[in-house]
C-alpha positions as CSV (number, residue, x, y, z in Angstrom):
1,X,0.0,0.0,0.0
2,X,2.9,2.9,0.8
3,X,4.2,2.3,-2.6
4,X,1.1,2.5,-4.1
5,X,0.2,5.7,-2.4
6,X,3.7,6.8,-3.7
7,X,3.5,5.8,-6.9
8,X,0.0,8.0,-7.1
9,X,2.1,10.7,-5.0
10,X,4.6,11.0,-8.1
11,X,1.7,10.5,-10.9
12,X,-0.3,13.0,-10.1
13,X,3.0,15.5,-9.6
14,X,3.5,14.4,-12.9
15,X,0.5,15.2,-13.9
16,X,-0.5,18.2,-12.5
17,X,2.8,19.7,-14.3
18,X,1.8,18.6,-17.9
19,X,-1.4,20.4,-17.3
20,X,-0.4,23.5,-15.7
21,X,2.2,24.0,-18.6
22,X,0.1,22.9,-21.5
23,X,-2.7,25.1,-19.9
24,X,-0.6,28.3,-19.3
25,X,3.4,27.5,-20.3
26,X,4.9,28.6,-17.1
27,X,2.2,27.4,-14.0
28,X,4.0,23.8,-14.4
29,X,7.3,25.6,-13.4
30,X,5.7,27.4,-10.9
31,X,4.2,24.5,-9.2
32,X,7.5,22.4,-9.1
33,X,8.8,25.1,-7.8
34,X,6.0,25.4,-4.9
35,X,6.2,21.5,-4.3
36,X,10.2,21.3,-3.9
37,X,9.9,24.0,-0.9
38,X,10.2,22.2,2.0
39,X,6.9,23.6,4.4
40,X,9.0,25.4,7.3
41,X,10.6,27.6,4.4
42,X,7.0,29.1,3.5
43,X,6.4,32.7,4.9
44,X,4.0,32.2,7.5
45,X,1.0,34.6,6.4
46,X,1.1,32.6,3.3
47,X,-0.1,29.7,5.5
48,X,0.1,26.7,2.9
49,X,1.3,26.0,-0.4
50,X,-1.9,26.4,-2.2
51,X,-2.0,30.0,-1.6
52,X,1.7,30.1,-2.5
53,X,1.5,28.7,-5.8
54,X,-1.5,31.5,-6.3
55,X,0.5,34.3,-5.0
56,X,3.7,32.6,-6.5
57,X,1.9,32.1,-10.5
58,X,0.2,36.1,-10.3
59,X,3.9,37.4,-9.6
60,X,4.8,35.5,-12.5
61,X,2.0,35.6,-15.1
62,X,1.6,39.4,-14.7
63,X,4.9,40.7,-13.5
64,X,8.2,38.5,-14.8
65,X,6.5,37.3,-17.8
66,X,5.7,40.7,-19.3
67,X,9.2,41.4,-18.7
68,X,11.0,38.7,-20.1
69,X,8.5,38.2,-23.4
70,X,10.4,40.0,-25.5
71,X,13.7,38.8,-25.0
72,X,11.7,36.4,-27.0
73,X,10.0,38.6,-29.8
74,X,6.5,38.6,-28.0
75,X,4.6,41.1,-25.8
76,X,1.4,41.3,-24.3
77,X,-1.9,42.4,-26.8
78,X,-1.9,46.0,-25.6
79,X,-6.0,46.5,-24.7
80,X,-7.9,50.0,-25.6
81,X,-11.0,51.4,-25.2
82,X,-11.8,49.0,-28.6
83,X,-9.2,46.1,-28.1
84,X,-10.1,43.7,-25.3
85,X,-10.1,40.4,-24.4
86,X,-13.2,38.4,-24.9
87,X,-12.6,36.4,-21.8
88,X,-10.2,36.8,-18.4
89,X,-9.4,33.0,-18.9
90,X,-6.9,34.8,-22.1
91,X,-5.1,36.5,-19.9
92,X,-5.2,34.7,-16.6
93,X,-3.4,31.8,-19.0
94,X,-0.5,33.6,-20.8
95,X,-2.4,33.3,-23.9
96,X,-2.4,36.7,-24.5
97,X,1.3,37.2,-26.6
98,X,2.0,38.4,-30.2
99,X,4.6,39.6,-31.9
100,X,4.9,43.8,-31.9
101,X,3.4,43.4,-36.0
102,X,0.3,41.9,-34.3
103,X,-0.1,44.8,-32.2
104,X,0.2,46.9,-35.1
105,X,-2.2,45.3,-36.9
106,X,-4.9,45.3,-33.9
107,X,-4.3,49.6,-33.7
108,X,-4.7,49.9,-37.6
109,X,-8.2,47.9,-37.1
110,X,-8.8,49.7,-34.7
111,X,-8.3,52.7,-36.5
112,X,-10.3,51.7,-39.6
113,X,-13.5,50.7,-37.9
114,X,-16.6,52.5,-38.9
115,X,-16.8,56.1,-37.4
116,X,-18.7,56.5,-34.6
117,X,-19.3,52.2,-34.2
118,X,-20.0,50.6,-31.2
119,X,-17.6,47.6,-32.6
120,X,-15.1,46.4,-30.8
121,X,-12.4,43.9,-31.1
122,X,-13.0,41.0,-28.5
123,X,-9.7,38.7,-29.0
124,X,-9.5,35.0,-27.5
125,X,-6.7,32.7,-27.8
126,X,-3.1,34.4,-29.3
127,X,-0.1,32.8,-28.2
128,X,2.3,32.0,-25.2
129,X,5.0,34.2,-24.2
130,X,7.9,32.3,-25.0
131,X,9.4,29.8,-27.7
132,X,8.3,29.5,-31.1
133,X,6.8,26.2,-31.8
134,X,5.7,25.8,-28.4
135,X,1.7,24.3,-29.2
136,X,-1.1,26.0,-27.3
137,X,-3.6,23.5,-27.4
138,X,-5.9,22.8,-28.3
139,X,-4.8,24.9,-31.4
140,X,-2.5,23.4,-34.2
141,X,-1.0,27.0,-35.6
142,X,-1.3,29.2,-32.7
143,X,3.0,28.6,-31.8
144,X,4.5,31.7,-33.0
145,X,3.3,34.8,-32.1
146,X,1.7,35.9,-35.4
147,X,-1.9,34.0,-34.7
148,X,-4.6,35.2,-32.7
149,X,-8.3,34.7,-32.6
150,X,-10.7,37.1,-32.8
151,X,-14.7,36.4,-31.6
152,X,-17.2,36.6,-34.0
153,X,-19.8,40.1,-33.5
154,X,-22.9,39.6,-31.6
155,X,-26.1,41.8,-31.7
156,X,-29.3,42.9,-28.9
157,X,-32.5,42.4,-29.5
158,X,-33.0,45.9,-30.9
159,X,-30.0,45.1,-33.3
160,X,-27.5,47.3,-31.4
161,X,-23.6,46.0,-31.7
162,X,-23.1,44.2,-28.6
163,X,-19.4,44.0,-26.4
164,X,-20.9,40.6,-25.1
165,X,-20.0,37.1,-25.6
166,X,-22.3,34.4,-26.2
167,X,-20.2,31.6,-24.6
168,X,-17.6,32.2,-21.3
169,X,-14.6,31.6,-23.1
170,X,-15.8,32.8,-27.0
171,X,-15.9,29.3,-27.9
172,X,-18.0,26.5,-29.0
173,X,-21.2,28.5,-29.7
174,X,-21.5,28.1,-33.9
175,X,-23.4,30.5,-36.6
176,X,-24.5,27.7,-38.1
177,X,-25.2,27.1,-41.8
178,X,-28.5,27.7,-43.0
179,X,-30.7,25.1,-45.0
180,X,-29.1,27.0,-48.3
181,X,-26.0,26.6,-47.4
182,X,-23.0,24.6,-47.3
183,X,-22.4,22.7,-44.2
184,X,-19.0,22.3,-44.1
185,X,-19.2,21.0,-40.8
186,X,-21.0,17.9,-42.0
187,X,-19.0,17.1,-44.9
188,X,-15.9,17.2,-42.5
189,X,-17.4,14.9,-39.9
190,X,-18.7,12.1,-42.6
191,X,-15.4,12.0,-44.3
192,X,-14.3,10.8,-40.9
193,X,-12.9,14.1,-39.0
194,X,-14.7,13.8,-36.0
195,X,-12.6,16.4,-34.1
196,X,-13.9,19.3,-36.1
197,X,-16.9,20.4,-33.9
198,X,-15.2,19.1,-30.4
199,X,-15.2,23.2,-29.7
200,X,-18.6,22.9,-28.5
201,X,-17.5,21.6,-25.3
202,X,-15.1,23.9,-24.7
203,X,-17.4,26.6,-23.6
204,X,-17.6,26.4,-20.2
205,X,-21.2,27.5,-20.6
206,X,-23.6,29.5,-23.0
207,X,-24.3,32.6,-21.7
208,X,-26.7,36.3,-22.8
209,X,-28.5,33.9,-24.9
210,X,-30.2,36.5,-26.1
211,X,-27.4,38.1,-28.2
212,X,-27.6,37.1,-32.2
213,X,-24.6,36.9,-34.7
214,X,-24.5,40.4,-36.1
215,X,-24.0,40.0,-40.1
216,X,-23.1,43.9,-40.6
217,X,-21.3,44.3,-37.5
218,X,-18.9,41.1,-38.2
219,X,-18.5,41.7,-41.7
220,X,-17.4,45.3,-41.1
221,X,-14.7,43.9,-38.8
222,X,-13.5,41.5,-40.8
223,X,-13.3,44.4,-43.6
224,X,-11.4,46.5,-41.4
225,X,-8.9,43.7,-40.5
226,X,-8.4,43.1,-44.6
227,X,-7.4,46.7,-45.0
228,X,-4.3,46.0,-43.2
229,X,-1.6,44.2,-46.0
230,X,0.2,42.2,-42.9
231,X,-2.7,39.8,-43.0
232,X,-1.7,36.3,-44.5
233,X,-4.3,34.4,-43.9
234,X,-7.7,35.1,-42.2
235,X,-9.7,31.5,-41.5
236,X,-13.4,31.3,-41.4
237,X,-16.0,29.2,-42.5
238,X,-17.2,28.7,-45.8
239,X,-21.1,29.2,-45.1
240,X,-20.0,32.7,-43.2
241,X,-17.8,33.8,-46.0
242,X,-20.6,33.7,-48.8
243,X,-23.2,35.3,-45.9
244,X,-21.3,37.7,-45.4
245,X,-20.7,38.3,-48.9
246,X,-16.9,38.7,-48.2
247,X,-14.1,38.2,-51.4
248,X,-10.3,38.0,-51.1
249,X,-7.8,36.0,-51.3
250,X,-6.5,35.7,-48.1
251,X,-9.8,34.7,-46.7
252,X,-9.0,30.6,-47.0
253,X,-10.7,27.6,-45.7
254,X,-8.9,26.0,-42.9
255,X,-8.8,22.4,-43.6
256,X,-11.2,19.6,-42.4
257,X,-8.1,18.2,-40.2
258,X,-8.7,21.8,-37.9
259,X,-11.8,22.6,-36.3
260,X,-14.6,24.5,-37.0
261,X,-14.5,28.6,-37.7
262,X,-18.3,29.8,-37.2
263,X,-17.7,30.7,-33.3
264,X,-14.5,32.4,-33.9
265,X,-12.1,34.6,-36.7
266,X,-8.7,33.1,-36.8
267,X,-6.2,35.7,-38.5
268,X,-2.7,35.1,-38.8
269,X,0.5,37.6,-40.5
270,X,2.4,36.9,-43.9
């Protein structure tokens, strides 16, 4: 039984580290850092190492990493009165780092939104602050500092542009396809991609249900993140692109083998 207990000791260690890392890059540091300190060496109105690890990953997440970022070409999304993130989870996470060009490409949007618009660009998921190639799952691209997600545009019932989110993290709540229109979902998941809609259960629940997908409002930001040239490649899907009404060529279709783009805009630079 004691080696039993140990061996369950040292797995879920082990555990706990790939989770805190893959989660938010540095926590798993942080909380082998927390474990290795033997208990008379923790300040006393700390108490336990719980609370240490919280204290511990906030000095961290909001005060080293900020600092350090861009020895490795990253920085935090600088937020504005316009540019915000869609959900604290983002930033809570370390999934809140681009590369300066993203930055600049987030204050020209900014700039060529409508005059006088109540839009405003709600980002999710961009990257971790350090290491290229590093993968923030669940995404397959998002390792390098030029990706970042943007949520789609949502509307009131009186058809005002709404800041709100239909979903707590800006996931997992689709703009469907219409009987008209190609479900690109379904075509995915028959030729045997069954990850493509696994999104949906990464909302952590469906809120303002009241909200609708603005079609002017989310076609005017995607219009205004097109005027910038740094764009390579801005993914959404196929039904939304023909609503929408939208033509260019950077516009692409991301590939049954990712998942599905009618919750979100992915937009990556050249």
């Amino acid at each position: 039984m004691p080696k039993l207990l140990g061996f369950a000791k040292y797995f879920f260690i082990i555990l706990a580290f790939i989770f805190l890392t893959l989660l938010t890059q540095i926590g798993g540091i942080v909380f082998l850092l927390v474990y290795l300190l033997p208990a008379n060496r923790i300040p006393r109105f700390v108490g336990d190492k719980s609370l240490l690890f919280i204290l511990l990953y906030f000095f961290f997440s909001f005060l080293i990493t900020p600092a350090v970022a861009p020895i490795f070409g990253r920085e935090e999304i600088v937020n504005s009165a316009k540019i915000r993130p869609a959900s604290s989870f983002t930033t809570l996470c370390n999934r809140n780092y681009v590369t300066p060009e993203v930055n600049q490409l987030l204050r020209e949007t900014e700039r060529n939104l409508p005059p006088n618009s109540k839009l405003k660009i709600n980002y999710l998921d961009a990257n971790f602050p350090f290491f290229d190639g590093f993968p923030l799952l669940p995404h397959l691209s998002h390792n390098d500092g030029k990706k970042l997600d943007l949520s789609l545009v949502y509307e009131d019932a009186a058809g005002e542009i709404s800041a709100l989110q239909k979903s707590r993290t800006g996931y997992g709540i689709y703009e469907g396809p219409l009987p008209n229109e190609l479900n690109q979902t379904e075509q995915c998941k028959n030729a045997g991609y069954w990850q493509y809609d696994y999104s949906k259960y990464l909302t952590f629940g469906e809120i303002n249900k009241e909200l609708t997908f603005s079609k002017n409002g989310t076609a005017s930001l995607i219009n205004a993140l097109l005027q910038s040239q740094s764009i390579g490649k801005l993914f959404l899907e196929p039904h939304l692109v023909k609503r929408l009404n939208l033509s260019d060529s950077r516009i692409r279709f991301h590939g049954c083998g990712a998942v599905r783009h009618d919750d979100h805009i992915h937009i990556q630079l050249k």
